[in-house]
C-alpha positions as CSV (number, residue, x, y, z in Angstrom):
1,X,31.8,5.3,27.8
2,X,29.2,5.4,30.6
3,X,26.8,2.6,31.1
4,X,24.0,4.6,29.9
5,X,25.3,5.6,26.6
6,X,26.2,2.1,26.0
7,X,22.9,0.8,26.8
8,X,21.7,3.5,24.7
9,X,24.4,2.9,21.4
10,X,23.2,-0.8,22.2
11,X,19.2,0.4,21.6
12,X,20.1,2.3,18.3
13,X,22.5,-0.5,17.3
14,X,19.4,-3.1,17.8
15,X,16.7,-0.6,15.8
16,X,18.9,-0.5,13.0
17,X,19.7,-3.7,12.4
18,X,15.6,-5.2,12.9
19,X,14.4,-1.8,10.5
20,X,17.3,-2.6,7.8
21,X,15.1,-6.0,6.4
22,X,12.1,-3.8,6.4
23,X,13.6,-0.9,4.3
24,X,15.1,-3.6,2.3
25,X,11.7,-5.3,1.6
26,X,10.5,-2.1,0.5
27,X,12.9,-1.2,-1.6
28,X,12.2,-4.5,-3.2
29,X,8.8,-3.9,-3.6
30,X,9.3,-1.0,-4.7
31,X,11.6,-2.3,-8.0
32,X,9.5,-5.3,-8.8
33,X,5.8,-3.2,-8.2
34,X,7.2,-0.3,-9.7
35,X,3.5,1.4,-11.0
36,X,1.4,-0.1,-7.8
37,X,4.1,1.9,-5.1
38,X,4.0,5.5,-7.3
39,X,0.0,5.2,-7.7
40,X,-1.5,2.8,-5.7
41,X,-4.9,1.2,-6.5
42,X,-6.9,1.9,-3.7
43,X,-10.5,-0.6,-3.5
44,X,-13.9,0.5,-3.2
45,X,-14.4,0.0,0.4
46,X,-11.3,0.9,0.9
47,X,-11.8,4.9,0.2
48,X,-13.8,4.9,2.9
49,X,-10.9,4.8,5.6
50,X,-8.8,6.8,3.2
51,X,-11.1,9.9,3.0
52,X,-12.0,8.9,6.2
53,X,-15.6,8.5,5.7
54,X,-16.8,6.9,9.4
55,X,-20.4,7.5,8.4
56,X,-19.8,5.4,5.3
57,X,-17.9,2.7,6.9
58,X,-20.7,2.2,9.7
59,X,-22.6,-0.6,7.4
60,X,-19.0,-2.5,8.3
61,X,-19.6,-2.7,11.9
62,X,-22.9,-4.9,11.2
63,X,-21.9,-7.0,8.0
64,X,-18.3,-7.4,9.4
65,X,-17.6,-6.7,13.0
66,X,-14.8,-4.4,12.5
67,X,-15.5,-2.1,15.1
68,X,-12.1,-1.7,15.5
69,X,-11.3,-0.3,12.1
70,X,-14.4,1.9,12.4
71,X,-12.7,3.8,15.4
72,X,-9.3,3.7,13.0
73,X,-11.9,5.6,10.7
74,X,-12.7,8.4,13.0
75,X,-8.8,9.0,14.3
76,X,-6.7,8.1,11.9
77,X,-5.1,11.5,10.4
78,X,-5.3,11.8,6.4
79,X,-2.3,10.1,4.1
80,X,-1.7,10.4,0.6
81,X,-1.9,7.0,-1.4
82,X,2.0,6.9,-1.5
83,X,2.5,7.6,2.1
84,X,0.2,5.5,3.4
85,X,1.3,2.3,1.0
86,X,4.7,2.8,2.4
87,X,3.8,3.2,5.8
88,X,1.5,0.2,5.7
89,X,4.4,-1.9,4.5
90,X,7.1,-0.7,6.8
91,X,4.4,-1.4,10.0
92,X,3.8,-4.8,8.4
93,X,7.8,-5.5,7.8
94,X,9.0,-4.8,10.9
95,X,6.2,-6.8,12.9
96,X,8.2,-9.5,10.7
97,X,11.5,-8.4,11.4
98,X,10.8,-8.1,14.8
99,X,9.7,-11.7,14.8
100,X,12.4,-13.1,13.4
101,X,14.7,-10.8,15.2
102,X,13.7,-13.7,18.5
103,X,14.8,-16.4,16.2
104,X,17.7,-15.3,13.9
105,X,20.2,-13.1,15.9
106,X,20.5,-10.1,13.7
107,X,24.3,-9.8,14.7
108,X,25.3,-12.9,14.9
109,X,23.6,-13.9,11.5
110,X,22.9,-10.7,9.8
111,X,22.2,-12.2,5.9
112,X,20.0,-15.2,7.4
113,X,18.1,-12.6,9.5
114,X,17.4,-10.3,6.4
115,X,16.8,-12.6,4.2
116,X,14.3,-14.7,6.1
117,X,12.4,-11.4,8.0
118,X,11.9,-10.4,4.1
119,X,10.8,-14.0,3.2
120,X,8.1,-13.3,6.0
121,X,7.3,-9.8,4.9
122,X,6.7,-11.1,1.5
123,X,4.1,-13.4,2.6
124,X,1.3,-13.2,-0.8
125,X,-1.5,-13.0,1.1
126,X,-1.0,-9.8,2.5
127,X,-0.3,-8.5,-0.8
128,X,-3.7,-9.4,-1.2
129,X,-4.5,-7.2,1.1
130,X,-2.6,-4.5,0.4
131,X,-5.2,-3.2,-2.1
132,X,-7.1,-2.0,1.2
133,X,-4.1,-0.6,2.5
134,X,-5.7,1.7,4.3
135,X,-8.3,0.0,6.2
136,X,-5.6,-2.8,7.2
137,X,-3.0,-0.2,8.5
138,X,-4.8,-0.6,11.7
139,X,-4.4,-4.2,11.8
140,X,-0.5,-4.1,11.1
141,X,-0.3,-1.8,13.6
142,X,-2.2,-3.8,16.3
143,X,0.8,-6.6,15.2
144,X,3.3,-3.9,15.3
145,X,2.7,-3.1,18.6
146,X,1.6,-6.5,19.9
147,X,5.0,-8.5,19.4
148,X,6.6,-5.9,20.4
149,X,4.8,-6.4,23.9
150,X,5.7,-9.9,23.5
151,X,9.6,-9.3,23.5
152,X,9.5,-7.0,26.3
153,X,7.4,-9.0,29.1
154,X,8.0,-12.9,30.7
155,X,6.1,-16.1,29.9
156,X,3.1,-15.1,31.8
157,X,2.7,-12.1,30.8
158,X,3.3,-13.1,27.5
159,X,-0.3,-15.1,27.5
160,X,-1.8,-12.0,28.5
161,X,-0.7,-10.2,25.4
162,X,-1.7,-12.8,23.5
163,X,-5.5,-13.1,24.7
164,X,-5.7,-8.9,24.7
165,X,-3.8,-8.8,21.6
166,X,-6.4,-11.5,19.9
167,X,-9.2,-10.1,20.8
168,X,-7.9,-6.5,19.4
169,X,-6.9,-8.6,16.0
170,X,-10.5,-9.7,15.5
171,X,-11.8,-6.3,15.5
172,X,-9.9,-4.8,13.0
173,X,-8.7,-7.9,10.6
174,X,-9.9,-11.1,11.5
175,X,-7.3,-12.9,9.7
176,X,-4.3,-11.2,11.2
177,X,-4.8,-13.1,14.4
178,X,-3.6,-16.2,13.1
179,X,-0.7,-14.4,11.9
180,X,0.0,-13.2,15.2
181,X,-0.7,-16.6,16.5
182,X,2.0,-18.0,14.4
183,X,4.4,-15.2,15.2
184,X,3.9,-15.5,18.9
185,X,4.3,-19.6,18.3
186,X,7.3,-18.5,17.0
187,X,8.9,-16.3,19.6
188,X,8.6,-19.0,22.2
189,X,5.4,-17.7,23.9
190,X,4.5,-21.7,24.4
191,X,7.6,-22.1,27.2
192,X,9.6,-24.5,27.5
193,X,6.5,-27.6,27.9
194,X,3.2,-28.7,26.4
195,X,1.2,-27.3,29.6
196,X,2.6,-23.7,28.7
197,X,1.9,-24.8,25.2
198,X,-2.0,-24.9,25.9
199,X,-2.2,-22.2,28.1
200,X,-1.1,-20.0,25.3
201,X,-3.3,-21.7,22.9
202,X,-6.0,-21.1,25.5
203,X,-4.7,-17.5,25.7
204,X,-5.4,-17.3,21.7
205,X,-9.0,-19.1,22.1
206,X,-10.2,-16.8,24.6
207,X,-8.8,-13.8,23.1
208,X,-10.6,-14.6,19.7
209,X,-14.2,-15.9,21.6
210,X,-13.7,-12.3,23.5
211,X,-13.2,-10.6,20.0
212,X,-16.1,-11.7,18.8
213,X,-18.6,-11.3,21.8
214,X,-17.3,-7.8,21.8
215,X,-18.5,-7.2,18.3
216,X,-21.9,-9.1,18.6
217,X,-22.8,-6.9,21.8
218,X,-21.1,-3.6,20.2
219,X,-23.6,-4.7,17.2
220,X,-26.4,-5.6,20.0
221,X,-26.1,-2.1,21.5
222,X,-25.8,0.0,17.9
223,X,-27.9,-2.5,15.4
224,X,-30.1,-4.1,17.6
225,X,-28.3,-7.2,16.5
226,X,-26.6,-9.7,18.2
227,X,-24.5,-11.4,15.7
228,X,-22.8,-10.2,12.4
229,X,-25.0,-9.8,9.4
230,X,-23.4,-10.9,6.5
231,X,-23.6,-8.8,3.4
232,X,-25.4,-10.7,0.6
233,X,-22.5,-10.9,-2.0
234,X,-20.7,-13.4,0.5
235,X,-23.6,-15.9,-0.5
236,X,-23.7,-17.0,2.9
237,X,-25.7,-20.7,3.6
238,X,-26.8,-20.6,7.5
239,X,-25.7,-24.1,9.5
240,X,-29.4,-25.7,10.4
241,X,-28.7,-29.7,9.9
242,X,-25.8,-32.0,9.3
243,X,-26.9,-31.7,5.6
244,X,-26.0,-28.0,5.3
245,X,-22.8,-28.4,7.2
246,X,-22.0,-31.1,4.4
247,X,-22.6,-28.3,2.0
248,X,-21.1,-25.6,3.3
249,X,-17.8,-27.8,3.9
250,X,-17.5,-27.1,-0.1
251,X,-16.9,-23.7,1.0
252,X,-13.4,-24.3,2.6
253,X,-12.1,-25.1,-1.0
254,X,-11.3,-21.4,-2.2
255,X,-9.0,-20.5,0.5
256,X,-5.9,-23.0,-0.4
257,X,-7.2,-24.0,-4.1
258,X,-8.9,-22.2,-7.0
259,X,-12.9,-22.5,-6.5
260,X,-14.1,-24.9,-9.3
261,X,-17.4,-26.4,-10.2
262,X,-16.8,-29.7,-10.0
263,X,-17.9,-31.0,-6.7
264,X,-15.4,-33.4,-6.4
265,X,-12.3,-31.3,-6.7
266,X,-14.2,-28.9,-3.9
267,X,-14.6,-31.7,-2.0
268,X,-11.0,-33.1,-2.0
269,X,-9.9,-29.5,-1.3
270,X,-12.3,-29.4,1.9
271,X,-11.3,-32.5,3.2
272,X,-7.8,-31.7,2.9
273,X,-8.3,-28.4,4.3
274,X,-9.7,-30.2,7.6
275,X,-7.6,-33.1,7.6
276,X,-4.7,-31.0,8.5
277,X,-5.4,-29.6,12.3
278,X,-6.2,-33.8,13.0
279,X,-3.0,-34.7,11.2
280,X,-1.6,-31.7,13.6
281,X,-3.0,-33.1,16.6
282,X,-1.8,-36.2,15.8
283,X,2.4,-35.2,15.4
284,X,2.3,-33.6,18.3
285,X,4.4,-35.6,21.3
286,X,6.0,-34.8,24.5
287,X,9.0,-36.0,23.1
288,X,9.4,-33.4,20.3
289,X,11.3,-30.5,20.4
290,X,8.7,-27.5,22.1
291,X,9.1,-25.2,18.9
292,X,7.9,-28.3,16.9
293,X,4.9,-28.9,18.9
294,X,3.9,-24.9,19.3
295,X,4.0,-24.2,15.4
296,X,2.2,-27.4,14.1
297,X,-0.8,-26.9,17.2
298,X,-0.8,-22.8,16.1
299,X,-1.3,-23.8,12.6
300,X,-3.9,-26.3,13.5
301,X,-6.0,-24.0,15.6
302,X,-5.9,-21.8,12.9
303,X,-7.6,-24.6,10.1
304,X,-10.1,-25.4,12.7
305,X,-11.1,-22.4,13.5
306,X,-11.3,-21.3,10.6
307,X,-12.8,-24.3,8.7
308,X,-15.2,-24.1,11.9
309,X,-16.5,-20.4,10.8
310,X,-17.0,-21.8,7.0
311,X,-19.1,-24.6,8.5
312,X,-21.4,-22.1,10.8
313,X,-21.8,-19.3,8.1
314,X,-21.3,-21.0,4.8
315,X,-19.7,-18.0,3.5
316,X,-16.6,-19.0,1.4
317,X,-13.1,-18.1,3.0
318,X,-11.1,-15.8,0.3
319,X,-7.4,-16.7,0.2
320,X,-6.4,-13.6,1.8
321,X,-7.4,-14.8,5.3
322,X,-4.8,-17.5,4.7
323,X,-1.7,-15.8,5.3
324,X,-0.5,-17.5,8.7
325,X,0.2,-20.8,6.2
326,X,3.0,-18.6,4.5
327,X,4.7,-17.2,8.2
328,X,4.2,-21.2,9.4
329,X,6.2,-22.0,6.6
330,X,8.9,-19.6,6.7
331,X,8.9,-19.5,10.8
332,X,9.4,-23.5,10.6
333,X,12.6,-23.3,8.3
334,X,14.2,-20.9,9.9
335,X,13.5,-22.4,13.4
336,X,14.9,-25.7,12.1
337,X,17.1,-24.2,10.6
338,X,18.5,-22.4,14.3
339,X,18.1,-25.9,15.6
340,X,20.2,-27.6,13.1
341,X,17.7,-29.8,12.0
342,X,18.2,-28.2,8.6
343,X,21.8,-27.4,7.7
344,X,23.3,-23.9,7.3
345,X,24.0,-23.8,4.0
346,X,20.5,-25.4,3.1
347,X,18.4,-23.4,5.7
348,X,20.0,-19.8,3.6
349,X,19.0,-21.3,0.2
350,X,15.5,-22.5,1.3
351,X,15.1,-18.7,2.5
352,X,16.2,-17.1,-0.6
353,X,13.5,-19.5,-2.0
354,X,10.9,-17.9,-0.3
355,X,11.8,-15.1,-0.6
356,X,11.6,-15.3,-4.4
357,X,8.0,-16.8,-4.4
358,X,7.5,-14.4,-2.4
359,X,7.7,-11.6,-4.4
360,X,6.8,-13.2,-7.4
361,X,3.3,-13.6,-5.5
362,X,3.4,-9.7,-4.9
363,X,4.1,-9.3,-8.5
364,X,1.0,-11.3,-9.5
365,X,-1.1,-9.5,-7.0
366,X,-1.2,-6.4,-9.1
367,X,-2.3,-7.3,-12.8
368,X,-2.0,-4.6,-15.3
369,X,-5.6,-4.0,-15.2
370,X,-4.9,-2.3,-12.6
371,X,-2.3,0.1,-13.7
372,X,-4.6,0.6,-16.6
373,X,-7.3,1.7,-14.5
374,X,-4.9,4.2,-12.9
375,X,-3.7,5.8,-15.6
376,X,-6.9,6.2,-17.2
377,X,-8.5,7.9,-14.6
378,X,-5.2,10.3,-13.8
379,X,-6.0,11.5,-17.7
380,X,-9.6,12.0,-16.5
381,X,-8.5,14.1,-13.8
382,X,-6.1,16.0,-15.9
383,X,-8.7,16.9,-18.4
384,X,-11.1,18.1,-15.8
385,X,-8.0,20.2,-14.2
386,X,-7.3,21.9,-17.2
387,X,-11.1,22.6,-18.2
388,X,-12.7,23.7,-15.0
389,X,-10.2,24.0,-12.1
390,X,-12.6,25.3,-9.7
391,X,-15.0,22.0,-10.5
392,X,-17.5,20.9,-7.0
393,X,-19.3,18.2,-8.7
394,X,-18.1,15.6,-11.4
395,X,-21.2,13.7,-13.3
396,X,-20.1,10.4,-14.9
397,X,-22.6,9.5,-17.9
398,X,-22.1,6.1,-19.4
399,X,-21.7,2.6,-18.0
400,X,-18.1,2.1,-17.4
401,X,-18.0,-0.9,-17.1
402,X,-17.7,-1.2,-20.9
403,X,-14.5,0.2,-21.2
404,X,-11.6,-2.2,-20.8
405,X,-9.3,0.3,-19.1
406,X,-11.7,0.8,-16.0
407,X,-12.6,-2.6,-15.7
408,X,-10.9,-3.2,-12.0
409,X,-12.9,-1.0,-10.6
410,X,-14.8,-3.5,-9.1
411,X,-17.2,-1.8,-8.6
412,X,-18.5,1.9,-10.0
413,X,-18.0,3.9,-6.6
414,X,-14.6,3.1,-7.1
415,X,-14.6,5.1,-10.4
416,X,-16.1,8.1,-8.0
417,X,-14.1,7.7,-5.2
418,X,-10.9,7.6,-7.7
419,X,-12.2,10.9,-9.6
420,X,-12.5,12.6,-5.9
421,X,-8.9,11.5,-4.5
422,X,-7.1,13.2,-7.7
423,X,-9.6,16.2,-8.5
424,X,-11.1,17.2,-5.2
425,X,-14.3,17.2,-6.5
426,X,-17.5,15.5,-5.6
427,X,-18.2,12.9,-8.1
428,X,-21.3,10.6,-9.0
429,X,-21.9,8.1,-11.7
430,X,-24.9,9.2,-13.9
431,X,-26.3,6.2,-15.3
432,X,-29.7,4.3,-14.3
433,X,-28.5,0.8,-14.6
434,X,-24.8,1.5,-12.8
435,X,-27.2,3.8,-9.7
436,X,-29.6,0.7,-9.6
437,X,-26.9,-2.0,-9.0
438,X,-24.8,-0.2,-6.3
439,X,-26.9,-1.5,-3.9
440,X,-30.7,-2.4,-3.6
441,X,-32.4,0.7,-2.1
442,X,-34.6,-1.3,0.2
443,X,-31.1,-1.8,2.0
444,X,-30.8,1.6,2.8
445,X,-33.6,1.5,5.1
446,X,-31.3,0.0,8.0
447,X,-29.8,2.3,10.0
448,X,-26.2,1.1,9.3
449,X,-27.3,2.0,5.7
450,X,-28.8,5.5,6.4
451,X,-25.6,7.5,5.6
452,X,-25.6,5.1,2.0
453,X,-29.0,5.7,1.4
454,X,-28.2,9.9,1.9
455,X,-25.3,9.5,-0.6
456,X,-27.9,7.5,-3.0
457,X,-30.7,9.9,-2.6
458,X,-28.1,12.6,-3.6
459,X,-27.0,11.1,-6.7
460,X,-30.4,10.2,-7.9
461,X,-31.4,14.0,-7.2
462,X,-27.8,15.2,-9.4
463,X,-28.5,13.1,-12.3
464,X,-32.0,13.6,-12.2
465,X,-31.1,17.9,-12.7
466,X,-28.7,17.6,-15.3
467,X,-29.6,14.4,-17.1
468,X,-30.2,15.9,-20.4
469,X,-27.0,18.1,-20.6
470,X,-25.3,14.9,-19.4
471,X,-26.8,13.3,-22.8
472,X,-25.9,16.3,-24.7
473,X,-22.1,15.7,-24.5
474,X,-20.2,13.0,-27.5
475,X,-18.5,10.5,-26.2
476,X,-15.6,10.9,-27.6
477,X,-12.5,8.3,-26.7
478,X,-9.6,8.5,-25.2
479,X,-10.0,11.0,-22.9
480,X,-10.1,13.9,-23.5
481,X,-12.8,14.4,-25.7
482,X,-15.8,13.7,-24.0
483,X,-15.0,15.7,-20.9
484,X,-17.2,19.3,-20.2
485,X,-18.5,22.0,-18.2
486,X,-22.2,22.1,-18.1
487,X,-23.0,24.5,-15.4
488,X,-21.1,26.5,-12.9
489,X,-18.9,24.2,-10.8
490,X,-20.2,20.8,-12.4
491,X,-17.9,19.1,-15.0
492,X,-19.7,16.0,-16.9
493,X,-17.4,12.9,-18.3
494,X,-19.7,10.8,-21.0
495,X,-18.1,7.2,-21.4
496,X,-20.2,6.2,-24.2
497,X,-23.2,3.4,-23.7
């Protein structure tokens, strides 16, 4: 055999064996999530990348900074639901396999390999997340590509990924740059000493400061706005005094514990949460072994910086954003694990431990309100199929909000956006309460808002014309009773009051 098809039976041989745990971890997903993998819920804000609807996810550029995901917007090419779940997940599980590929050998220890890259995959935040799979595709894919850049170049190099990389991160998911901070801690980007230790650190710093100067000028140059405007619902408290950092350290508490309202349980989570990177700081010694020393000071930059944001903006930190505490975890068995700090035997079982909580956590990220949501809705769309096929407009009377079955919507564009995906037809909630509390109109008047205010405007106008033949329909429950034609092209769905 020549040298080049042996390099190239050796390429194949290596692509196999890091895309087996990801096909694995989605088959698993797959058997335990059965009804969120055929029809995935997809959330409100999320339709807007899966339509794509750039002019819609503008407002995100100002309230969040995700300039990056509003470019994803404009090129990304359409995917159905069920494409675009699995794709999401096999991007995400192979950034982990890949990880762990640099510090399991997948051929010398296949089973520990794919049993601690799904552990990783199965991290419960990102399940979290996965009910916007299609906005955060473009942040798995940044990771994707990024530690794949990270095996292929030397040390230095390595701390330019990471500070490009970063920045990149910010711009489409915030969060996943602590992620990739931990897989990059991971995959031995600190060197071999503490000085290449905070250069990469300082590679990470300076990738995330660039990250966000980037979006405050991008938002300077579109919004006239230097900064990131925080939407209201994120009940946001500005740092002014040492008092209102005192208050907004309360803030910290819902990212690692469940939000309560007694001030003393959110304070003992906050001072926990901050407590860590100084209990960090203080492990780390030159005498530890480097892997030791890089994953406790990755994780630690991550709480401060973190906790740091909370502090400055008050707004409260949802438990998504706190997925590089899962990867430390796994990452730090199986690298103790490698360095026989942990035992074989014991380093397999504490994986297959993960592993299960894991999933369990992906189990518990979908409830059944959910699937009930889904299926409701597909009977909707079944009706209207089978009454009007050639239907343009679908009018929603009735405050759905009331029925249990459409309670996860979240909010009642969902309920539109959902009725649009599975009948191909424009449709708008009809109801002067739901219309009122999508958004306050005076909102509408920034130019971020415009193309919300156009969509608004339009509704109003629909409901306004056929308000009274909207009234005229029973509402008659399940579905299909109360579903009906009532002019050429418009179909009208009365939920009841």
């Amino acid at each position: 055999m020549s040298n080049n098809s042996a390099k190239t039976l050796g390429t194949v041989k290596n692509l196999a064996l890091i895309a087996s745990p990801a096909l694995c971890f989605m088959l698993l997903i797959y058997l335990i999530t059965l009804d969120w993998f055929q029809d995935p819920f997809i959330r409100n804000d999320d339709y807007l990348a899966f339509f794509p609807f750039p002019d819609l996810f503008y407002s995100k550029t100002l309230e969040e900074g995700r300039w990056g995901n509003y470019a994803w917007t404009n090129w990304r090419p359409f995917l159905t639901p069920v494409f675009g779940f699995a794709l999401h997940l096999l991007i995400w599980s192979a950034a982990a396999s890949v990880t762990v590929s640099t510090v399991i050998s997948p051929t010398e220890e296949t089973t520990r390999f794919l049993i601690y890259s799904c552990a990783l995959a199965a991290t419960p935040q990102i399940a979290g997340l996965a009910l916007w799979f299609n906005t955060i595709l473009a942040a798995h894919l940044v990771l994707f590509i990024s530690v794949i850049a990270l095996r292929k170049v030397d040390e230095n190099a390595r701390r330019t990924v990471i500070f490009f990389a970063t920045a990149v991160c910010f711009l489409t998911y915030p969060g996943s740059a602590f992620i990739f901070l931990m897989f990059a801690m991971s995959m031995g980007c600190a060197g071999s000493s503490l000085s290449g230790l905070i250069k990469a650190l300082i590679a990470f710093v300076g990738g995330y400061a660039s990250g966000i100067v980037m979006a405050f000028s991008l938002n300077a140059i579109a919004h006239g706005h230097f900064g990131i405007a925080l939407a209201d619902w994120r009940e946001q408290a500005q740092l002014m005094d040492f008092s209102s950092a005192l208050r907004n350290l309360k803030a910290l508490s819902p990212a690692f514990v469940e939000h309560s309202s007694n001030d003393a349980l959110n304070w003992a989570a906050a001072a926990m949460t901050i407590s860590l990177p100084l209990l960090g700081a203080a492990y780390i010694r030159p005498s530890r072994p480097i892997w030791v020393n890089a994953m406790i000071a990755g994780a630690s930059l991550s709480v401060l910086i973190l906790a740091a944001q909370v502090v400055v903006t008050g707004a409260q930190l949802p438990p998504r954003a706190t997925g590089f505490a899962w990867a430390f975890v796994v990452l730090f068995v199986a690298l103790a694990t490698g360095h026989g700090a942990i035992g074989r035997k014991a380093g397999l079982l504490a994986g297959v431990a993960l592993l299960a909580a894991g999933l369990v956590g992906w189990r518990l990220s979908y409830p059944p309100a959910l699937s009930e949501f889904q299926t409701e809705t597909r009977l909707m769309a079944v009706e209207i199929e089978r009454i009007s096929p050639e239907a343009e407009i679908i009018l929603i009377r009735g405050n759905a909000a009331n029925r249990s079955e459409l309670r996860a919507m979240n909010e009642p564009i969902t309920l539109e956006f959902r009725l649009q995906a599975l009948a191909g037809a424009e449709a708008r909630v009809c109801d002067s309460r739901v219309l009122a509390a999508i958004t306050p109109p005076e909102q509408f008047q920034r130019p971020a808002w415009r193309a919300w205010g156009d969509r608004y405007e339009h509704s109003v106008r629909l409901c306004n014309e056929y308000w009274g033949k909207l009234d005229a329909i029973e509402p008659v429950y399940p579905a299909p009773g109360s579903v009906a034609v009532i002019a050429p092209g418009i179909v009208a769905v009365n939920l009841g009051d």
